[in-house]
C-alpha positions as semicolon CSV with decimal commas, in nm:
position;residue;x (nm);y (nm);z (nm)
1;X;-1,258;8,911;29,717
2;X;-1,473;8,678;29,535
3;X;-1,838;8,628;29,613
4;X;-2,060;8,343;29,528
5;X;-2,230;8,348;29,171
6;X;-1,991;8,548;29,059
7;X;-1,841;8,483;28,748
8;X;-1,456;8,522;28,654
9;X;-1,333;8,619;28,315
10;X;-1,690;8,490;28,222
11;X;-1,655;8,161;28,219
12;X;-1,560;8,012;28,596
13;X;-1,862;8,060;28,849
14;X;-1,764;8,066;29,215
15;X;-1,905;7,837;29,431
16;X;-1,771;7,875;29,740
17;X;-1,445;7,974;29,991
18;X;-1,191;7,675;30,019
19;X;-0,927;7,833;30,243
20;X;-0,790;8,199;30,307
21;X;-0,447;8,351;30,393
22;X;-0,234;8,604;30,442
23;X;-0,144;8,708;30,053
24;X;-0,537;8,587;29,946
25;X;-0,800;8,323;29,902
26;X;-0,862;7,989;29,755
27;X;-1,213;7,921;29,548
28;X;-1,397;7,645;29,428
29;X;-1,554;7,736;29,114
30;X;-1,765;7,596;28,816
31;X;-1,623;7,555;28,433
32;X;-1,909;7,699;28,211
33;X;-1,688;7,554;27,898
34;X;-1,568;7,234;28,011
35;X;-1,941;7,045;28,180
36;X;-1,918;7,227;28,486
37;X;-1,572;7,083;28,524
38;X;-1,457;7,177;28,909
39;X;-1,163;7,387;28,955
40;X;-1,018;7,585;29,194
41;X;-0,894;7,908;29,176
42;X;-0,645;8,111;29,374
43;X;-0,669;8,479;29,435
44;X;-0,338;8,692;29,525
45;X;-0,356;9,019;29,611
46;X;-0,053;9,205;29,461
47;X;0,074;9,576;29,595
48;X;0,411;9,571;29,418
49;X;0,628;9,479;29,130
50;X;0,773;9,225;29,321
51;X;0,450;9,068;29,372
52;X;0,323;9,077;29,041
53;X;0,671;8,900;28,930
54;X;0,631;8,637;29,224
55;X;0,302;8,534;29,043
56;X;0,397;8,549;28,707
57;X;0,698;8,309;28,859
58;X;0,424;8,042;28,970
59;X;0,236;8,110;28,641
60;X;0,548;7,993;28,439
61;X;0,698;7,741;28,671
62;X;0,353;7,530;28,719
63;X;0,255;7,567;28,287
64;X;0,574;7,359;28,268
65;X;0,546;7,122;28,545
66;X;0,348;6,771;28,465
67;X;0,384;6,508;28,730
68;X;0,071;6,339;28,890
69;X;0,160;6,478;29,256
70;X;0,156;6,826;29,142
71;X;-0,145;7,027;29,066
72;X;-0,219;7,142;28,681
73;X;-0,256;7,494;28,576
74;X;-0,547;7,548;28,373
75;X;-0,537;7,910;28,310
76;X;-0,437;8,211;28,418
77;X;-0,554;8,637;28,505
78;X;-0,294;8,905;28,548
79;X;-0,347;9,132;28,779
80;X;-0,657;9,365;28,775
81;X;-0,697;9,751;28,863
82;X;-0,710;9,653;29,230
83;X;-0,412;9,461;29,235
84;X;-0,587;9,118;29,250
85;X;-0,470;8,820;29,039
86;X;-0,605;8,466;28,965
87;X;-0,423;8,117;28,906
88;X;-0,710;7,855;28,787
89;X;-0,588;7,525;28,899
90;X;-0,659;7,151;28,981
91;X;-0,953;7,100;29,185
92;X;-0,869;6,802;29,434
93;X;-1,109;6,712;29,684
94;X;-0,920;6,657;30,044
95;X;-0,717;6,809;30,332
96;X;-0,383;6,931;30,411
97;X;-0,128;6,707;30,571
98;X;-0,171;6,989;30,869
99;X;-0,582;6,986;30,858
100;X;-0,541;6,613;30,902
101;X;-0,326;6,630;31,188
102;X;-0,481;6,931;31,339
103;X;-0,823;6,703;31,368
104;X;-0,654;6,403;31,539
105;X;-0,311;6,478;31,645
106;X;-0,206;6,136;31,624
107;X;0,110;5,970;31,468
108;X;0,028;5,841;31,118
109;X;0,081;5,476;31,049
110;X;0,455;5,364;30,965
111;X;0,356;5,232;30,661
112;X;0,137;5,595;30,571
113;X;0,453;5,796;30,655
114;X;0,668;5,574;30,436
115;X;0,404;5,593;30,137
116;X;0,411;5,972;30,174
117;X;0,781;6,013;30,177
118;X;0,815;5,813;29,896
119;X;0,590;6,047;29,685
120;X;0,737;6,342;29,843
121;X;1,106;6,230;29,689
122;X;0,921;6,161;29,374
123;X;0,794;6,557;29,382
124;X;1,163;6,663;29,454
125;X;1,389;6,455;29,259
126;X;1,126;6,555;28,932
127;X;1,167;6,982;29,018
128;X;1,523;6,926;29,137
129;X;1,592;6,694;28,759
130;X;1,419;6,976;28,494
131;X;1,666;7,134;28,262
132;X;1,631;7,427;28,533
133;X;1,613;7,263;28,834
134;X;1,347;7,422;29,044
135;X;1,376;7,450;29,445
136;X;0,994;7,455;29,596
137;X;1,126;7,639;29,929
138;X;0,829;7,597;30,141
139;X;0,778;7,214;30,182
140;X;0,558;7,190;30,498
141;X;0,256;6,960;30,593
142;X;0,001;7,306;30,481
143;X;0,145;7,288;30,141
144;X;0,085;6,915;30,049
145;X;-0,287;6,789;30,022
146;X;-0,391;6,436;30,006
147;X;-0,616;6,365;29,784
148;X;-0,953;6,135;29,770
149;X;-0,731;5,849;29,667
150;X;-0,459;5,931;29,925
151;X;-0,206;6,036;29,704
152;X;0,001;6,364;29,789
153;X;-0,017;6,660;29,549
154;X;0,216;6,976;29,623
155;X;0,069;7,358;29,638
156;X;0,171;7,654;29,639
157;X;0,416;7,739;29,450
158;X;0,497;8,084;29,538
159;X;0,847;8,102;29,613
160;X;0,947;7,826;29,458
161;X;1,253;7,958;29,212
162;X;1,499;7,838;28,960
163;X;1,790;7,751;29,061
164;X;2,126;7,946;28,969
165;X;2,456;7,819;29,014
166;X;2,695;8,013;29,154
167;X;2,513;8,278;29,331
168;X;2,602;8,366;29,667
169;X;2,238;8,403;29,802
170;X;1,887;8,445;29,720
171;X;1,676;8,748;29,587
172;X;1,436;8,705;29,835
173;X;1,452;8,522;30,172
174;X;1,150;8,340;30,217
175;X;1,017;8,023;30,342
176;X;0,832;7,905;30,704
177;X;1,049;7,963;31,004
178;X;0,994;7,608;31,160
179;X;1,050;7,367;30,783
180;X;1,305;7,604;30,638
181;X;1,653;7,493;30,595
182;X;1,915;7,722;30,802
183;X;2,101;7,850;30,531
184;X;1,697;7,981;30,361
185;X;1,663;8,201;30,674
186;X;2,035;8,343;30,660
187;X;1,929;8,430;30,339
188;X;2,222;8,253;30,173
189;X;2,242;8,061;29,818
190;X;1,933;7,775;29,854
191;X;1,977;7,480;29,635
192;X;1,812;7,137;29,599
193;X;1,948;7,030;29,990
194;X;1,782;7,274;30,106
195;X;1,423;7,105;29,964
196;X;1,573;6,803;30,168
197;X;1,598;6,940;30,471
198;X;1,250;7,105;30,470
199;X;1,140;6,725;30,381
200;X;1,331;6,638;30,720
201;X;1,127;6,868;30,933
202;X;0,814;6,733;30,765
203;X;0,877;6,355;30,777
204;X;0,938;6,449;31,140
205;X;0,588;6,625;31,192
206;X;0,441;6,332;31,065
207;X;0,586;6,101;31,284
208;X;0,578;6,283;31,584
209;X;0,157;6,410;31,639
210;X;0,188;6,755;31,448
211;X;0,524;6,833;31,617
212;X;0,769;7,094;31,542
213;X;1,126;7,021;31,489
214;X;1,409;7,245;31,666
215;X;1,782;7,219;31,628
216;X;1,795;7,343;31,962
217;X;1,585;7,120;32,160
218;X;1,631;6,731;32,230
219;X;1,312;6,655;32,051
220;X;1,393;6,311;31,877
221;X;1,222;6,138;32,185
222;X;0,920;6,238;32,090
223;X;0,954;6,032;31,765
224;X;0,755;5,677;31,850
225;X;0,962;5,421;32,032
226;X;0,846;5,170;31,739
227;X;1,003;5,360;31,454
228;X;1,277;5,188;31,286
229;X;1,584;5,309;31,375
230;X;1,721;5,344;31,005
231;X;1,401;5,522;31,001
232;X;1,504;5,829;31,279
233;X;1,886;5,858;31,149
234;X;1,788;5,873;30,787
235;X;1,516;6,228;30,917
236;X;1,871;6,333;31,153
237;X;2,060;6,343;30,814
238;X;1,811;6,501;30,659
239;X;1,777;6,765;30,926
240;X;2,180;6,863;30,920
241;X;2,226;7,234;30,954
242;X;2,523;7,207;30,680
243;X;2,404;7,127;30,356
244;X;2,685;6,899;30,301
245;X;2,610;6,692;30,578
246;X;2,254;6,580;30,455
247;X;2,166;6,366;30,159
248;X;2,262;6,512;29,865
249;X;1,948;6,462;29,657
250;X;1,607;6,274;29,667
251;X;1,696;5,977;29,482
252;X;1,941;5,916;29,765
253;X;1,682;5,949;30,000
254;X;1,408;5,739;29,826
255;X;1,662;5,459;29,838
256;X;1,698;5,436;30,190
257;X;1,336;5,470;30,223
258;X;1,278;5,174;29,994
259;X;1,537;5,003;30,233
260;X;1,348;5,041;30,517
261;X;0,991;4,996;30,342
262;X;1,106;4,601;30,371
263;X;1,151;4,665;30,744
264;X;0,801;4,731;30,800
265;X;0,503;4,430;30,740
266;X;0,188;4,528;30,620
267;X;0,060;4,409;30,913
268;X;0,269;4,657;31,137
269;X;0,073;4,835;31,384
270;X;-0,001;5,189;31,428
271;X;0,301;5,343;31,699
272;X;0,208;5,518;31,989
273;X;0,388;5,820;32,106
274;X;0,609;5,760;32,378
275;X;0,559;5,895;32,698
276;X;0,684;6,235;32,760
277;X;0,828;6,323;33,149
278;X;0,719;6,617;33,323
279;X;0,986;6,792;33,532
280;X;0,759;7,060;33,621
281;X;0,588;6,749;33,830
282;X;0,901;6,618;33,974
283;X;0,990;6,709;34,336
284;X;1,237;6,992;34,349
285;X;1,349;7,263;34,602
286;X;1,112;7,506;34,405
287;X;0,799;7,307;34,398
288;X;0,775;7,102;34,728
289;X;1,005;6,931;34,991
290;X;1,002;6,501;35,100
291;X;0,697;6,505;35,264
292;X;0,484;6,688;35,039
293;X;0,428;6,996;35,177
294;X;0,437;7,325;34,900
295;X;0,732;7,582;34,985
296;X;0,650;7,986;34,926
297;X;0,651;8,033;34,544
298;X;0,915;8,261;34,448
299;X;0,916;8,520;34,167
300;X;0,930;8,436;33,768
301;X;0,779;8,070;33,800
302;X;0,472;8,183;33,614
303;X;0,430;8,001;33,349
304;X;0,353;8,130;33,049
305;X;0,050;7,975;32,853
306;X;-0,138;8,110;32,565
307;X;-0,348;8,341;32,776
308;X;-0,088;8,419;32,982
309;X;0,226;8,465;32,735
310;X;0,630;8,591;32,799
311;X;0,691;8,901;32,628
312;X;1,091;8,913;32,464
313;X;1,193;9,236;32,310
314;X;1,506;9,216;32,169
315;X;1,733;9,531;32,161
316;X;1,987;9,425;31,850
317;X;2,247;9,644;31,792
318;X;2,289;9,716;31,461
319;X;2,654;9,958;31,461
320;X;2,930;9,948;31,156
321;X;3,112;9,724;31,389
322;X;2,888;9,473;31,346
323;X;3,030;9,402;31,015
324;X;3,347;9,277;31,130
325;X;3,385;8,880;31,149
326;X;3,409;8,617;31,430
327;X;3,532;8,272;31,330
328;X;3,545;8,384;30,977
329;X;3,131;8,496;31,009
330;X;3,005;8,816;30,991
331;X;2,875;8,930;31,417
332;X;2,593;9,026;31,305
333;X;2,518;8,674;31,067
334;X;2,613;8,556;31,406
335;X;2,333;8,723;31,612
336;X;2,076;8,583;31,324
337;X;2,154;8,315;31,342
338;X;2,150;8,264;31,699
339;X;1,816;8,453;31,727
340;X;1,681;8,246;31,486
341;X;1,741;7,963;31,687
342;X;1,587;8,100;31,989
343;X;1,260;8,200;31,792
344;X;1,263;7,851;31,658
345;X;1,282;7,713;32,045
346;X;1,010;7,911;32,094
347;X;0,791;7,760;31,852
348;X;0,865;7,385;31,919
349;X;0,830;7,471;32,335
350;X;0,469;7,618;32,225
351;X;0,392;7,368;31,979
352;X;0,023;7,185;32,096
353;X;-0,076;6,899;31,990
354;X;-0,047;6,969;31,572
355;X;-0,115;7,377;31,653
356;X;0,127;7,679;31,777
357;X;-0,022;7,813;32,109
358;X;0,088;8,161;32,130
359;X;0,293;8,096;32,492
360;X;0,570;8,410;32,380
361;X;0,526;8,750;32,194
362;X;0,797;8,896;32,106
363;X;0,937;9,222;31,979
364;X;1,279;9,336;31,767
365;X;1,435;9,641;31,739
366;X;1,788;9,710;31,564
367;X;1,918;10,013;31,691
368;X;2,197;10,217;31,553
369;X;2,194;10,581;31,574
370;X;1,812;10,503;31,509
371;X;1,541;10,276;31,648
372;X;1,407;10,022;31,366
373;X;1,096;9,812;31,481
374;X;1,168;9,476;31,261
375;X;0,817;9,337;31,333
376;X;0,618;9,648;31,336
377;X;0,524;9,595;31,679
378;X;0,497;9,304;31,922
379;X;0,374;8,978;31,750
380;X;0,259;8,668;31,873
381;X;0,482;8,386;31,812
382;X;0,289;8,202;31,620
383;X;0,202;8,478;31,341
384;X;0,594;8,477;31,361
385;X;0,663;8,094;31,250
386;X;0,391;8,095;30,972
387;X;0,472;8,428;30,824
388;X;0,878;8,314;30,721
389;X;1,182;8,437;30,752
390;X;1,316;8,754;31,024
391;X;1,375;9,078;30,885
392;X;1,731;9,179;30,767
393;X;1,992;9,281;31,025
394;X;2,180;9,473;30,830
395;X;2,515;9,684;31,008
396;X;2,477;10,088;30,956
397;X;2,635;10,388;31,147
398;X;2,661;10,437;31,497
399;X;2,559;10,298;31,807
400;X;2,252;10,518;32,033
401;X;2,168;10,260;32,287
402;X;1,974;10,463;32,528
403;X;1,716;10,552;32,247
404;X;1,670;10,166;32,174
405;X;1,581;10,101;32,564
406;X;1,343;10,398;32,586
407;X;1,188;10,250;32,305
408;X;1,143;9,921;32,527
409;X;1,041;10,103;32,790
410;X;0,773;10,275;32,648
411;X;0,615;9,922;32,470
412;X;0,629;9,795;32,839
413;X;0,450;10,095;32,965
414;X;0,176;9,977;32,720
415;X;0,160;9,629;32,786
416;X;0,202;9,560;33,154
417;X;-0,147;9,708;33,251
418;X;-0,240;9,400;33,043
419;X;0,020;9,159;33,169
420;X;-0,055;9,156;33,558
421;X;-0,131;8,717;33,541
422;X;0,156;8,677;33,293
423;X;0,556;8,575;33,343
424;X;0,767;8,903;33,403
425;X;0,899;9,039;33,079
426;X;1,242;8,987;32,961
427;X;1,512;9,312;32,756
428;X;1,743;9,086;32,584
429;X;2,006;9,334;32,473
430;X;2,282;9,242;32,225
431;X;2,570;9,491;32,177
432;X;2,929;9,467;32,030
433;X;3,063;9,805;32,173
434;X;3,060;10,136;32,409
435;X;2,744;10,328;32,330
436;X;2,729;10,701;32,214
437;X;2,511;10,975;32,292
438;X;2,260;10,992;32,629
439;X;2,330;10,704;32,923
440;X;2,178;10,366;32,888
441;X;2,214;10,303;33,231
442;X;1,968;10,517;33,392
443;X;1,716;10,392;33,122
444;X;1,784;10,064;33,214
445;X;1,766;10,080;33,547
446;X;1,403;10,237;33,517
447;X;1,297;9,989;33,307
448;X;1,400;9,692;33,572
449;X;1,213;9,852;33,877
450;X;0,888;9,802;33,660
451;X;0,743;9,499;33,768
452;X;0,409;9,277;33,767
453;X;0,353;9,017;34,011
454;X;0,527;8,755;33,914
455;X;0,847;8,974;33,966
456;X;1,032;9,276;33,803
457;X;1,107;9,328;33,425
458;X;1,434;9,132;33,367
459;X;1,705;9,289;33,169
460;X;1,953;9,051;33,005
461;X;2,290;9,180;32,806
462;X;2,506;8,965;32,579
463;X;2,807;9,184;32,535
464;X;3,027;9,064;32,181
465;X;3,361;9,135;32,362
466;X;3,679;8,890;32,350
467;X;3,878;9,007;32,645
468;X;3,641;9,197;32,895
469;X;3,747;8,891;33,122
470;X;4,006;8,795;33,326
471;X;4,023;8,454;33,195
472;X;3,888;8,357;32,843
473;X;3,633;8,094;32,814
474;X;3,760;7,722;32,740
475;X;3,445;7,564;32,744
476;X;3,115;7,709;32,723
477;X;2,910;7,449;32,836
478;X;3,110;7,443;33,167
479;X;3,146;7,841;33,199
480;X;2,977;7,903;33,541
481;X;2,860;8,275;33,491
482;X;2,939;8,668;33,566
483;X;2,882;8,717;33,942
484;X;2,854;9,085;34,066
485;X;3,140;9,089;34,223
486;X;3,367;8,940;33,963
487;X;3,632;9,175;33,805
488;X;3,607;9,281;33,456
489;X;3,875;9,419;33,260
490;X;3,609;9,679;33,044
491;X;3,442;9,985;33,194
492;X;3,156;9,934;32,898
493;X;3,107;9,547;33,072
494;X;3,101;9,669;33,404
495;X;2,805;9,921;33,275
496;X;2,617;9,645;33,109
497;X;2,640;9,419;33,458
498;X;2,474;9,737;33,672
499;X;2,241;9,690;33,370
500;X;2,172;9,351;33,388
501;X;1,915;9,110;33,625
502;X;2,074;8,864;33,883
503;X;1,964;8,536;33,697
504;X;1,643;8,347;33,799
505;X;1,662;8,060;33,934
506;X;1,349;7,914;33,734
507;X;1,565;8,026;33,422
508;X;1,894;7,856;33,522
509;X;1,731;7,515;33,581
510;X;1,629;7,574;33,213
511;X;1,965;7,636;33,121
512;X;2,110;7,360;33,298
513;X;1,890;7,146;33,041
514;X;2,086;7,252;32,779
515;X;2,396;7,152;32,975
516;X;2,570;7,469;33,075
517;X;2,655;7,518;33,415
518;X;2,555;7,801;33,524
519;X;2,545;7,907;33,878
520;X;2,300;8,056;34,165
521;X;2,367;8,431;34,201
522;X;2,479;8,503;33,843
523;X;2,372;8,824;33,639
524;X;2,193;8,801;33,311
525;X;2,518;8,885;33,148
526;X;2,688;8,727;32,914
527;X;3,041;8,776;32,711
528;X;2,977;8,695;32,322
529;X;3,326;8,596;32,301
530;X;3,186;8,268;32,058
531;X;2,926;8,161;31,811
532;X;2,822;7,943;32,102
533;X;2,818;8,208;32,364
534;X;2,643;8,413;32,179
535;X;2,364;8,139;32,096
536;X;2,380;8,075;32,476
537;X;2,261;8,424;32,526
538;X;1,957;8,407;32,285
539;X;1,893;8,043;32,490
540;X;1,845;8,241;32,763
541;X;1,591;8,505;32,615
542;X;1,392;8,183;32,591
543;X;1,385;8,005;32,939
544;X;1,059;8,117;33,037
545;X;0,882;7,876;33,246
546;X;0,636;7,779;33,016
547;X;0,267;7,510;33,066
């Protein structure tokens, strides 16, 4: 770490701290040779080979780059004894597109959001049009300062890469969980449309206070009712989850802007959010009856809050079998996928104003004949969503699924002393086939009698079986549930159902905002016999009553 006064490679003399993160710091410093000349210099602590070639990547990628939204490189260190490394760069005196809106937390003017976008295409159609056409990777409103003269300029160029045709993913799957395009987090090929769609999620930030997008959320109402409508299909398009749905590069997209530019008058007011409705204020057999009066609360309405958050821990089976396909996909690209979705659900239902309150923590560990903590413990959700990507899921050996819930059992042990004001905590369980070794059930079973006073540790189990039931499922959306009487056709299902919570009702009415039908007096069970049933089941993991 840098200290003021001191002076690097003899010649730059810190001034002060401009911002710090997870991989380093950012510095203002002096220029001894050039008058004092301002800079500022970024500091990157490297452990690894990997590291040291992710910096030398910037190094190389920004010496080439020349375009008056992007910041200059002025020099370079490699790294030092200790690992730490320094990037000299354009000084620019202003604030991230996320400092701005975590101060006011207000839409931007129309006419300020088309300005921006416009410059943003600019950035992207110049990296996507060199004779190597670079993909940044991490757009996002922390990455893109305005300056004194309110012009953008893009930073951070960390993982930004060359792009290689043909191959069938990338080396490294990076990016921010909430901008990044889906196909960046299933760590498949990224290309220029994937730039696009992280330009989607930020366009929509803008627009919408500071908030989050989520595929899996209705959250275009929260765009202002006086936004042109071109305005909200062109950020849609942009925000496909196929890449060949979107546009299919920036000049594309700067010429619909420029179409709807003439839309808006200089004179065009600032838009006001619209106004959100509350269901948890609506009258409803949980919260009161005609005439007012409050009926007895029942078990797992607390609402989770940020000092009150759900705990998830998500039990991910990781067997061989997992390898094998459904609708021509991988089960376990499946599971990511769908996972990745609930996370992301997570973040836009704790999104605050322009900031992440920490309403969920969660936990993930892949079991096969061996537990594997992803995280390395339980993590708040918002570390989650500004750290990137998930861990790999990657299919190995054998399946030990007993181990995986005494693993569970003994985080819960550790966390519900602290947990006695917060909702109940949730197992979310994802298998694909009969366990081996010790019991589950037993394990299970323990693990549900533990309680805290909003009610008792809820186990859920989404079982990747075609044919466990007696009829297949049509229609997902209208599939009403597994009831604990209902006949199942698999000895391994009926385990999983003695395994499994009866449903809240709290969590159902969250459900049934998604549109599936599910009824009272079902078990948190569910037959993975579908992409969508499968993303139903990670849905679920995420129904928490939240405030």
């Amino acid at each position: 770490m840098l200290t003021n006064g001191e002076v690097l490679g003899g010649r730059y003399l810190v001034e002060g701290l401009i911002a710090r993160g997870g991989m380093g710091a950012v510095y203002r410093v002096r220029d001894s040779r050039l008058n004092n000349k301002l800079w500022a210099v970024k500091e990157i602590n490297v452990d690894q080979e990997a590291d040291t070639s992710r910096f030398l990547d910037e190094v190389r990628i920004l010496s080439e780059l020349s375009h008056p939204y992007i910041l200059k490189v002025a020099d370079y260190f490699e790294p030092d004894a200790e690992g730490r490394c320094y990037l000299v760069m354009e000084y620019v005196n202003g604030h991230t597109l996320q400092e701005i809106y975590g101060e006011h937390a207000s839409p931007l003017s129309m006419q300020h959001v088309l300005k921006y976008a416009m410059q943003l295409c600019e950035i992207l159609n110049y990296l996507h049009e060199q004779p190597k056409p670079i993909i940044f990777r991490d757009l996002k409103p922390s990455n893109i300062m305005v300056d004194e003269y309110d012009n953008l300029k893009l930073i951070d160029f960390g993982i930004a890469r060359t792009f290689k045709q043909g191959q069938l993913n990338d080396t490294v799957a990076l990016g921010t969980l909430v901008f990044a395009a889906p196909e960046q987090l299933e760590n498949r090929q990224t290309d220029l449309r994937s730039d696009l769609y992280s330009l989607g999620a930020t366009l929509y930030f803008l627009l919408s206070g500071g908030k989050y997008y989520s595929s899996t959320h209705s959250t275009f109402e929260l765009i202002p009712s006086g936004v042109p409508y071109e305005y909200v299909i062109l950020i849609k398009k942009l925000l496909e989850s196929h890449p060949d749905q979107r546009f299919q590069n920036a000049r594309e997209v700067k010429k619909q802007l420029e179409f709807i530019t003439k839309l808006v008058t200089d004179k065009a007011p600032v838009v006001e959010p619209t106004v959100r409705i509350n269901r948890q204020n609506e009258s409803s057999p949980l919260t009161g009856d005609l005439t007012g009066g409050l009926l007895p609360r029942k078990n797992f309405t607390v609402q989770a809050t940020q000092s009150t958050p759900a705990l998830i821990i998500y039990l991910i089976d990781v067997s061989a079998s997992m390898g094998m396909e459904m609708n021509n996909v991988r089960r376990i690209d499946v599971v990511k996928k769908a996972l990745v979705s609930a996370i992301k659900q997570m973040v836009f239902r704790s999104t605050k104003g322009s900031r992440i309150a920490a309403r969920y923590r969660i936990a993930i560990l892949a079991y096969s004949d061996e537990v594997y903590d992803l995280l390395g413990g339980i993590k708040a959700i918002d570390e989650i969503a500004g750290t990137g990507t998930l861990p790999e899921l990657t299919p190995i050996r054998f399946t030990d699924t007993a181990s995986a819930f005494k693993r569970a059992e003994e985080m819960l042990r550790e966390e519900l002393p602290r947990m006695q004001k917060c909702p109940a905590p949730l197992i979310c369980h994802m298998t694909d086939g009969a366990h081996t070794g010790e019991d589950p059930e037993p394990v299970a079973r323990r693990i549900m009698q533990m309680s805290v006073p909003d009610g008792s540790v809820l186990v859920e189990n989404i079982f990747i079986n075609d044919d466990f039931l007696e009829e297949s499922i049509q229609d997902p959306r209208s599939w009403k549930g597994i009831h604990p009487e209902m006949a199942l056709k698999d000895d391994y299902a009926v385990k999983l159902r003695n395994m499994s919570s009866s449903l809240p009702e709290s969590y159902r009415e969250m459900m049934s905002e998604f549109s599936y039908s599910l009824q009272s007096g079902v078990v948190m069970m569910l037959p993975g016999s579908s992409p969508e049933m499968v993303s139903l089941g990670f849905q679920m993991s995420a129904a928490t009553p939240i405030r």
